[in-house]
C-alpha positions in Angstrom: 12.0 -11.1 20.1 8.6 -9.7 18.6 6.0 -12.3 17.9 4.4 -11.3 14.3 1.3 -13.4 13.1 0.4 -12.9 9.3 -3.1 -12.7 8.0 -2.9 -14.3 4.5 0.1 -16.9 5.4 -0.9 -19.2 2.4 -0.4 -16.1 -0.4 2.8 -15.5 -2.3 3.3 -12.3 0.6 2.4 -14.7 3.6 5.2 -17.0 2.3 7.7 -13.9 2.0 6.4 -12.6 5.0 7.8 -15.5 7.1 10.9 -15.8 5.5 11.4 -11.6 6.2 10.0 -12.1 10.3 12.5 -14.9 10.5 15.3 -13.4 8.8 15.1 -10.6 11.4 15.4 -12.4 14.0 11.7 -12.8 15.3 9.0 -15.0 15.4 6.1 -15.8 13.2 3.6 -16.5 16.3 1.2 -17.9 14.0 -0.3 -17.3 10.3 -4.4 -17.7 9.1 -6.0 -17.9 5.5 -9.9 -17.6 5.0 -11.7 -19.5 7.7 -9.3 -19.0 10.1 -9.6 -17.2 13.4 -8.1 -13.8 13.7 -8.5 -13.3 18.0 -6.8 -16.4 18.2 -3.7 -15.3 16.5 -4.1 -11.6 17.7 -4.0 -13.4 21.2 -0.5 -14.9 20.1 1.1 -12.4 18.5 2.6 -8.4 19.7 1.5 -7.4 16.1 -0.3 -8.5 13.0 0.6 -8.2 9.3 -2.9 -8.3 6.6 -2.2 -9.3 3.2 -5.6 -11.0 2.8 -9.0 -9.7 1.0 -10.8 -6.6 1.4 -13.7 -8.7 3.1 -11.9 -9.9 5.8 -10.8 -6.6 7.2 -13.0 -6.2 9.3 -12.9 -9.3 11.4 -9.1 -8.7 11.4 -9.3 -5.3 13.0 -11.8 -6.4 15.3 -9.4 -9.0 16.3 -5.9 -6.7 17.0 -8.7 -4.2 18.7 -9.5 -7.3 20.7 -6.3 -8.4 21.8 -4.9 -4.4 22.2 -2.0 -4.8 19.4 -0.6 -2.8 16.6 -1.5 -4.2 12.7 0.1 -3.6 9.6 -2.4 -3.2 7.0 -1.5 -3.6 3.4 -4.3 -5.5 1.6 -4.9 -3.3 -1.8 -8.0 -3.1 -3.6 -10.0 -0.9 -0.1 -12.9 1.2 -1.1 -14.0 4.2 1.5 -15.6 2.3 3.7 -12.3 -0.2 4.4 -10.8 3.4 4.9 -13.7 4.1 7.5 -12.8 0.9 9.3 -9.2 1.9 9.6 -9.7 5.1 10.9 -12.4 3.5 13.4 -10.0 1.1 14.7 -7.3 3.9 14.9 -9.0 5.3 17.8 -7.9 1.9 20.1 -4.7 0.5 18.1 -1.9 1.8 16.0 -3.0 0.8 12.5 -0.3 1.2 9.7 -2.5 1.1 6.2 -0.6 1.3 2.9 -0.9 0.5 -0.7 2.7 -0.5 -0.5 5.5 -1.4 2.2 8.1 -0.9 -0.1 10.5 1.3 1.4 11.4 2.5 -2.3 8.2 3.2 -3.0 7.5 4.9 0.0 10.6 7.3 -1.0 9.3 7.5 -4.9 6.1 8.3 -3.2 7.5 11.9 -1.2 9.5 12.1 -4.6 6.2 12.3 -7.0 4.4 15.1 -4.2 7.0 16.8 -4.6 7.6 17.2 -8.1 3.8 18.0 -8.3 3.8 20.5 -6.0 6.9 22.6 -7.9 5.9 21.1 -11.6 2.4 22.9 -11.2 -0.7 21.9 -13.5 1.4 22.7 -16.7 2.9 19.3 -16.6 0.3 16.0 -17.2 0.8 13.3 -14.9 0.4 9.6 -16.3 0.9 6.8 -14.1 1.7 3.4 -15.5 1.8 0.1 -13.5 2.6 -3.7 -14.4 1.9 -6.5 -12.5 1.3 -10.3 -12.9 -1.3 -11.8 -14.9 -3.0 -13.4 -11.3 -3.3 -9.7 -9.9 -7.3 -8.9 -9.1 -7.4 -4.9 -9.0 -6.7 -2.3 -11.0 -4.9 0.1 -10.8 -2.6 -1.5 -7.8 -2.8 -0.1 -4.7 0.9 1.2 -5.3 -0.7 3.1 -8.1 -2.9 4.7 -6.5 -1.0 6.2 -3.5 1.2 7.5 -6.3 -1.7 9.4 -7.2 -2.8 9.9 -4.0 1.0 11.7 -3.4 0.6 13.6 -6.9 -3.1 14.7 -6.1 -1.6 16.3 -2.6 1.4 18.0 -4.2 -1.2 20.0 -6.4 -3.5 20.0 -3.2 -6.6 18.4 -4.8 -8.6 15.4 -4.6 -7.6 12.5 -6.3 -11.2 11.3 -6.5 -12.1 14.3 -8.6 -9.5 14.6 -10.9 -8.6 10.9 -11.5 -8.8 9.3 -14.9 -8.8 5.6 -15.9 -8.7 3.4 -18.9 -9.0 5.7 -21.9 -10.9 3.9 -24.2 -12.4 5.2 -27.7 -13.1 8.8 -28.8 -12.5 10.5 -25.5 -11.6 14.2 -26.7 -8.3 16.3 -25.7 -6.9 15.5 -22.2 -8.2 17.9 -19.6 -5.8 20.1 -17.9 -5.2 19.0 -14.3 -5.9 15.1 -14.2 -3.6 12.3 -13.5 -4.6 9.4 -15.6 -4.3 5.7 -14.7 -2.7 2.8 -17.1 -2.4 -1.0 -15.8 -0.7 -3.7 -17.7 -1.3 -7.7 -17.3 0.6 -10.6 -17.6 3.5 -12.7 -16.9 5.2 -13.0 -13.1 5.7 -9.2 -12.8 6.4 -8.5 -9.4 5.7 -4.9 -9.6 6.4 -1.7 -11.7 5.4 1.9 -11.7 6.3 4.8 -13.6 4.8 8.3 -13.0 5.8 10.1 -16.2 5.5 14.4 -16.0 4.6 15.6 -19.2 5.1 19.2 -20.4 5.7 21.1 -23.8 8.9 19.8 -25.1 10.5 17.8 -21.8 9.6 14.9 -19.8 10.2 13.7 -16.2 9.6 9.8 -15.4 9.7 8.6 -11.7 9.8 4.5 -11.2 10.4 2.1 -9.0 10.6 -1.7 -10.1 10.3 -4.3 -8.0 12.2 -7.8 -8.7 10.6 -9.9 -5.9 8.2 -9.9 -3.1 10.6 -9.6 -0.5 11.2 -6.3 -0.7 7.4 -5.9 0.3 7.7 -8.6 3.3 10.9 -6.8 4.4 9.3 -3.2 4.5 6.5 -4.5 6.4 8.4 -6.3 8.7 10.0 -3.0 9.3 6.6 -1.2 9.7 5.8 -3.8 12.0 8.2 -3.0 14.6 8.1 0.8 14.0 4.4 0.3 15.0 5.1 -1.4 18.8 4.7 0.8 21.4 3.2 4.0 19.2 0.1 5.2 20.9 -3.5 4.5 18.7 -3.8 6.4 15.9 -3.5 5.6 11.9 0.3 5.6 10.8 1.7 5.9 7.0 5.0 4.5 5.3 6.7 7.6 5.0 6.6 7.9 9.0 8.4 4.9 8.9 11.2 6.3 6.9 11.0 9.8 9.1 9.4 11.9 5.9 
């Protein structure tokens, strides 16, 4: 029986989170919010789950670096420098980051790469997200590994070719990008749709997702996967074997 402590109990996730660890037949060792001491519950646990903020990260990898276990990473809304961090900590733990722990998404994910890779730069890639009115960033963190996937199927950088929020006179679309929409409101769990544009035909990808617990169960899962791996940084679609 694994021990799991959550980062971020109090949050909507935390509260799936336990309800996932449990359901498998494990333990929640323990579960923190902001103020709360991450060694501690490393000390308890065989592997931690982050759902919190972008600010706590690094305490929290400190902590499973600390204590010598795996963590699950899926806090969204990183800049480069959280990505730094992860890949610092890699070199003493297993780390697992992802914008999602969907195990759908994770599959839509290898789906979109590879319809960019075999579309080619004839076809415009829009992606299109919805979440609730209380989400913080934009575009989700889902979104953006969806673009992340697209950007590697063409073998670019997303960085460079990465549009967001059209807004006014902006001219005609330039040939290669992969724009970003977000919608707001309501208790939308989360929705994504990467639509493939091309003369005459179109191609739309999605994934909709009808309550947290599909995130707490994929994580969960990741969890596990992660005991016993050797340090490094991990992805979903290992998870899954893609």
């Amino acid at each position: 029986m694994t021990r799991v402590g959550i980062i971020g109990s109090a949050g909507r996730m935390g509260q799936a989170l336990s309800e996932a660890i449990t359901a498998a037949g494990h333990d929640v060792s323990g579960g923190i919010d902001q103020g709360g001491d991450p060694l501690a519950l490393a000390k308890a646990s065989d592997v931690l789950v982050d759902f919190s903020a972008p600010a706590a990260l690094e305490y929290n990898l400190d902590a499973a670096i600390h204590a010598g276990i795996p963590v699950v990473v899926g806090t969204t809304g990183l800049e480069e420098r959280h990505h730094w961090l992860v890949d610092a900590a890699a070199v003493s733990i297993p780390v697992l980051q992802t914008g999602n722990t969907s195990l759908g998404v994770t599959l839509l994910a290898h789906l979109v790469r590879e319809a960019a890779s075999r579309l080619g730069e004839d076809w415009d890639i829009e992606i299109v997200e919805t979440h609730h009115r209380m989400k913080v960033d934009a575009p989700s963190g889902t979104a953006l590994l969806l673009g992340e996937a697209a950007a590697a199927g063409r073998g670019v950088r997303l960085a460079e070719e990465r549009v967001s929020g059209r807004d006014g006179v902006t001219g005609a679309r330039k040939r290669g990008t992969i724009g970003f929409s977000a919608l707001r409101g309501g208790t939308v769990a989360g929705d994504h749709t990467v639509h493939f544009l091309a003369d005459n035909e179109r191609i739309a990808l999605s994934h909709l997702a009808e309550n947290r617990a599909i995130f707490a169960k994929g994580a969960v899962r990741a969890a596990l996967w992660l005991l016993g791996k050797e340090p490094g940084r991990y992805s979903m679609p290992e998870v899954l074997g893609l």
